[in-house]
C-alpha positions as CSV (number, residue, x, y, z in Angstrom):
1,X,0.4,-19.1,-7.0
2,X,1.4,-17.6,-3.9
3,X,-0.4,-15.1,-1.9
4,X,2.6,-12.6,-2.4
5,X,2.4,-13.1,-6.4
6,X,-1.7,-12.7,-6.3
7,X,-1.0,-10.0,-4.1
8,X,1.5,-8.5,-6.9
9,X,-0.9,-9.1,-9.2
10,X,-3.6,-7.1,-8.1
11,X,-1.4,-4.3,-6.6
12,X,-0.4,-4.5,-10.2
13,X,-3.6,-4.3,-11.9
14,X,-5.0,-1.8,-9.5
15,X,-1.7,0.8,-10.7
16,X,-3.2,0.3,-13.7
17,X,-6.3,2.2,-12.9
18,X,-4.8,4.9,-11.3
19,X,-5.4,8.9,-11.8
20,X,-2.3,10.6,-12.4
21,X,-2.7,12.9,-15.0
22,X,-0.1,15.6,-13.4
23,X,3.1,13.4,-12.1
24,X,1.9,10.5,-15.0
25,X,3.4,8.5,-11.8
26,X,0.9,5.5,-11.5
27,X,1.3,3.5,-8.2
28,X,-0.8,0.5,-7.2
29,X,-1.5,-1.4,-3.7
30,X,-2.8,-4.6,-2.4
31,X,-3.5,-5.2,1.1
32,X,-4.0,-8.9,2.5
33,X,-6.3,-8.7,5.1
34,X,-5.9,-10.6,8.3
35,X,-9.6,-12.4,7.1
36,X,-7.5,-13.5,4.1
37,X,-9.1,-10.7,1.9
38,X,-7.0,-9.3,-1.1
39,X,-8.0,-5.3,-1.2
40,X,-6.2,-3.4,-3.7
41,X,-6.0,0.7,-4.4
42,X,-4.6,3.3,-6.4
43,X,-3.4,6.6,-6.6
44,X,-5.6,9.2,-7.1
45,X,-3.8,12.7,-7.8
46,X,-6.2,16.3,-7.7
47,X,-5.0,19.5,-8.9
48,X,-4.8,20.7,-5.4
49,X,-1.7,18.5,-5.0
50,X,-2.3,17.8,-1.7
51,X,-5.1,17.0,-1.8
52,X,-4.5,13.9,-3.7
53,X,-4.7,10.0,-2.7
54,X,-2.0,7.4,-2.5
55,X,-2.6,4.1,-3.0
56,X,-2.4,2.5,0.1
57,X,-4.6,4.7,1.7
58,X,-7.1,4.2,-1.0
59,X,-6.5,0.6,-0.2
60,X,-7.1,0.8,3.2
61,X,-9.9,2.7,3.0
62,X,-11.1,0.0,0.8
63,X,-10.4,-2.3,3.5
64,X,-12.3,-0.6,6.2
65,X,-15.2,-0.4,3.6
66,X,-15.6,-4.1,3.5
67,X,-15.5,-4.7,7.2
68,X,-11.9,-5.3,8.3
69,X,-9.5,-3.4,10.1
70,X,-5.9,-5.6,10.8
71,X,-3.3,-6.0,7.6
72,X,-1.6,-9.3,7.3
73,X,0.8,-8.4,4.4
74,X,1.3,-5.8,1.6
75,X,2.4,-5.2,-2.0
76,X,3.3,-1.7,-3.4
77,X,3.9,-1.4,-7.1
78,X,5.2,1.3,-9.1
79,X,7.6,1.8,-12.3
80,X,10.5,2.7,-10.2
81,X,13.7,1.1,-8.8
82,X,12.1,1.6,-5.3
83,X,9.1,3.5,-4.1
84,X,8.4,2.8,-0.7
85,X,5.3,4.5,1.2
86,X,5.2,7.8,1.8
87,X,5.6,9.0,5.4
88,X,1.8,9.5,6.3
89,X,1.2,6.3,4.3
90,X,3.5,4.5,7.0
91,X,1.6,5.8,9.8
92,X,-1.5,4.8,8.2
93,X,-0.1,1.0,7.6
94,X,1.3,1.2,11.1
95,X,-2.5,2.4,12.7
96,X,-3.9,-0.9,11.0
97,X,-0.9,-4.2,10.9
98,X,1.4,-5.2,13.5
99,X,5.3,-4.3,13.6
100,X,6.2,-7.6,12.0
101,X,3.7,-7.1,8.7
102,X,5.6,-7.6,5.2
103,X,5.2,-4.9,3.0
104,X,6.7,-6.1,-0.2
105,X,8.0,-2.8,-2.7
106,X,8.1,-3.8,-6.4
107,X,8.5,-2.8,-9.9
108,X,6.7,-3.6,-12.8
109,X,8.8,-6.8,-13.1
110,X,8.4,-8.3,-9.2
111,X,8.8,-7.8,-5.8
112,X,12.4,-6.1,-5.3
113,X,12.5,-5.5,-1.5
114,X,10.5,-6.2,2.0
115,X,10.3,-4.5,4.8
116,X,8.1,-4.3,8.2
117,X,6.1,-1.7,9.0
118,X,8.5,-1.2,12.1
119,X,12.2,-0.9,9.4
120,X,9.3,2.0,7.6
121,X,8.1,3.7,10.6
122,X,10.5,2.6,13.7
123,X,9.0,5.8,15.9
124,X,5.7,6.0,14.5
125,X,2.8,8.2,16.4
126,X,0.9,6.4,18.8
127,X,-1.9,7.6,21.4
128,X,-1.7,4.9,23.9
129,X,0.6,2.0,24.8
């Protein structure tokens, strides 16, 4: 198996734990760490809608937990033709994984397109050079 199929896999289990009794719109992540550490996440929705979490920030938050910080590669999964991450979930890839990191957008079925983090967020904010 390859890292992008176990990274699949547990973006794919991880959807299956997420909270989203308002949209019903469950969305998984898996992060592969630079220290070769799969970290996956959910969505977690709150009636104050905004307040709510998206899986790969709840991913990366994960990751931060255990002790890293850089992002090799990525998985998004969701029962949709082609959910990418949001705009604030860009930034947030883009603050921890290089220009040139895959992150792989898939359905329930497989991975159905990649981009880098710089095709998702080719301006994205930064604070220094």
């Amino acid at each position: 198996m390859s890292r992008v199929d176990e990274l699949f896999a547990a973006a794919r289990a991880a959807r299956e734990n997420a909270y989203a009794p308002y949209s019903n719109f469950k969305v998984g992540a898996a992060l592969l760490t630079e220290g070769g550490r799969i970290v996956p996440g959910c969505n977690v929705e709150n009636a104050a809608y905004p307040e709510g979490v998206c899986a790969e920030a709840g991913a990366i938050s994960a990751m931060v937990l255990a002790g890293e910080q850089r992002i090799a590669e990525v998985v998004v999964v969701a029962d949709a033709a082609l959910c990418t991450p949001c705009g604030g979930c860009r930034q947030k890839l883009k603050e921890f994984g290089a220009g040139s990191v895959k992150v792989h957008i898939a359905n329930l079925d497989g991975i159905r397109r990649t981009f880098t983090i710089d095709e998702l967020l080719p301006a994205g904010f930064a604070l220094h050079d």
